[in-house]
Biotite code that builds the C-alpha atoms (Angstrom):
import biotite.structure as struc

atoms = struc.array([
    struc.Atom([112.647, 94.658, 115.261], chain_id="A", res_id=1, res_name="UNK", atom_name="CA", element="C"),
    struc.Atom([109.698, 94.276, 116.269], chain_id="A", res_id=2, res_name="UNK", atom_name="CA", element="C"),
    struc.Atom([106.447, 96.091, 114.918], chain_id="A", res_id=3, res_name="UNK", atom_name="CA", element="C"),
    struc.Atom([104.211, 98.006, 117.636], chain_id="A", res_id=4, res_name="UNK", atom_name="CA", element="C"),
    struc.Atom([100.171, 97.919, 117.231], chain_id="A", res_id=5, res_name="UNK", atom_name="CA", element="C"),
    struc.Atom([99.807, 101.446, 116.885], chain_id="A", res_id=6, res_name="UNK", atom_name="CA", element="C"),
    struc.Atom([96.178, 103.066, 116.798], chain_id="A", res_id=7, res_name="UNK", atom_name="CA", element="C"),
    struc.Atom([95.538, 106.759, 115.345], chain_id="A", res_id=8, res_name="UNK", atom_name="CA", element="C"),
    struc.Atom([93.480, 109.545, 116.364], chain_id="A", res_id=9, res_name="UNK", atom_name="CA", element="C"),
    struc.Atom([92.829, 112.928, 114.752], chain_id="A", res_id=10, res_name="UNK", atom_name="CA", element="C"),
    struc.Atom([91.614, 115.642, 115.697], chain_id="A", res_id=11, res_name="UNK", atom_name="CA", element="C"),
    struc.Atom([89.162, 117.635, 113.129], chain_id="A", res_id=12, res_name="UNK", atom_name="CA", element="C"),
    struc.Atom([91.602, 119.575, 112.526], chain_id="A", res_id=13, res_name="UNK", atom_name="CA", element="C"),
    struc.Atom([92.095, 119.596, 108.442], chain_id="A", res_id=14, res_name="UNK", atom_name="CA", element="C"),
    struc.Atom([95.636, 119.176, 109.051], chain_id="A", res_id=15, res_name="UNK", atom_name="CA", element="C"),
    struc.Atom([95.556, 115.978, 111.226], chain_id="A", res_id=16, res_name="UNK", atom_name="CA", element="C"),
    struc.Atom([92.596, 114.208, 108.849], chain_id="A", res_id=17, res_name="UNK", atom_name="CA", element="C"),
    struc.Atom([94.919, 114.852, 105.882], chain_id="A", res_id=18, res_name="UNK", atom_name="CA", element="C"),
    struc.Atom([98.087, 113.278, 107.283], chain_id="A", res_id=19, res_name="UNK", atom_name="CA", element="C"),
    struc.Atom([95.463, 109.974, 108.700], chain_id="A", res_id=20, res_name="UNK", atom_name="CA", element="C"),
    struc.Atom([95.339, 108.170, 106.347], chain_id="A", res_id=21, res_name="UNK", atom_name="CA", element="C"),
    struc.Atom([99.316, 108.226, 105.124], chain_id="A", res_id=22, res_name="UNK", atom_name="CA", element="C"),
    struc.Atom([100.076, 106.963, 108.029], chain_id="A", res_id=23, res_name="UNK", atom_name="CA", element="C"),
    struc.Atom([97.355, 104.313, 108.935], chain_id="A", res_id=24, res_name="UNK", atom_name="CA", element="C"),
    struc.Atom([98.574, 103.082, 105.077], chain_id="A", res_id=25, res_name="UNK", atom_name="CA", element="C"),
    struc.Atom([102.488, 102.967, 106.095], chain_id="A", res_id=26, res_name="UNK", atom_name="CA", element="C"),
    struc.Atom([102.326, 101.652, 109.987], chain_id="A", res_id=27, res_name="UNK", atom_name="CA", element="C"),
    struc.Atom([98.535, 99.960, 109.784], chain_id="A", res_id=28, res_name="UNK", atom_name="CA", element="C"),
    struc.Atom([95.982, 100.520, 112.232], chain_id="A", res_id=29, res_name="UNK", atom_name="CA", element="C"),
    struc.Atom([94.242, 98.559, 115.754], chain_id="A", res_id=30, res_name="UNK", atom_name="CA", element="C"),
    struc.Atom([91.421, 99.582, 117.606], chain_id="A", res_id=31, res_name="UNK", atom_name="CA", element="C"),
    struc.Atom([92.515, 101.321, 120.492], chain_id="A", res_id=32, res_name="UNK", atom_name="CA", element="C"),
    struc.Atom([91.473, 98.153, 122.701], chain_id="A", res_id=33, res_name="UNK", atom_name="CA", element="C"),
    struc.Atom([94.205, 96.424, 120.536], chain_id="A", res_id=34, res_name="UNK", atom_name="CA", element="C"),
    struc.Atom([97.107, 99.208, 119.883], chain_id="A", res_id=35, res_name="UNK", atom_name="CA", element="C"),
    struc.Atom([99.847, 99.041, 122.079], chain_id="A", res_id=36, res_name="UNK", atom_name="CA", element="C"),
    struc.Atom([100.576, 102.745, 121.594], chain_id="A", res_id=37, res_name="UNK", atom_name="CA", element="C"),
    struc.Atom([97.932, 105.355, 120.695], chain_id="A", res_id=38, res_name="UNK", atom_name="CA", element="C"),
    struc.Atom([99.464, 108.649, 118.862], chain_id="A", res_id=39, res_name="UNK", atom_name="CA", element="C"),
    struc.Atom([97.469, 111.691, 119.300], chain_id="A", res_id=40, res_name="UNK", atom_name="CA", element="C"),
    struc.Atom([97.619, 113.988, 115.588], chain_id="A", res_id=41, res_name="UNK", atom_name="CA", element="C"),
    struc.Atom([95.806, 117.764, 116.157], chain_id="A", res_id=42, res_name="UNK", atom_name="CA", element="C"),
    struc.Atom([97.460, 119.511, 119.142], chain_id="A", res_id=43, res_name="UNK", atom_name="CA", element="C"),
    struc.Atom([97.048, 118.954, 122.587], chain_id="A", res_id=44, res_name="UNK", atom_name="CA", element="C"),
    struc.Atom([93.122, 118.577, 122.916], chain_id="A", res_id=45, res_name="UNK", atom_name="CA", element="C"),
    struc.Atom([93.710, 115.729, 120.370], chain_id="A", res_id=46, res_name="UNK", atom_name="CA", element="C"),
    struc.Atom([95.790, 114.071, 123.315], chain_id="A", res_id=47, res_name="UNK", atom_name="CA", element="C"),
    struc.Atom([93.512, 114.747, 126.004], chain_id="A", res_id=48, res_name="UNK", atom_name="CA", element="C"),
    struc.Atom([90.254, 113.615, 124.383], chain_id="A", res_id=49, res_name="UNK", atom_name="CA", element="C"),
    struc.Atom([92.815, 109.971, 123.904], chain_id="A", res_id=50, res_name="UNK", atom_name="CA", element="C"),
    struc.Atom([93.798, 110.212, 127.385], chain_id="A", res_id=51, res_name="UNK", atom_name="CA", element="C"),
    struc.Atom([89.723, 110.444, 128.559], chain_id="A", res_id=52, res_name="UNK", atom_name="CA", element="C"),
])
């Protein structure tokens, strides 16, 4: 299998900056240039501030 380049955003939300870090630690991180898929954590203004 394999691996994607995934980047991570977060919202402000204390909920999304919590889980960040886990899972930039277990998949890795790219710039958003780089990632081949971009996951949105915080709700659906998380995903549209990506999308802009």
């Amino acid at each position: 299998m394999t691996s994607l380049r995934i980047a991570f955003y977060a919202s402000k939300r204390p909920e999304a900056q919590q889980v960040l870090p886990l899972l930039r630690e277990k998949y890795g991180h790219y710039s958003e240039e780089e990632a081949e898929v971009i996951v949105a954590l915080g709700g659906d203004g998380a995903m549209l501030d990506t999308l802009r």
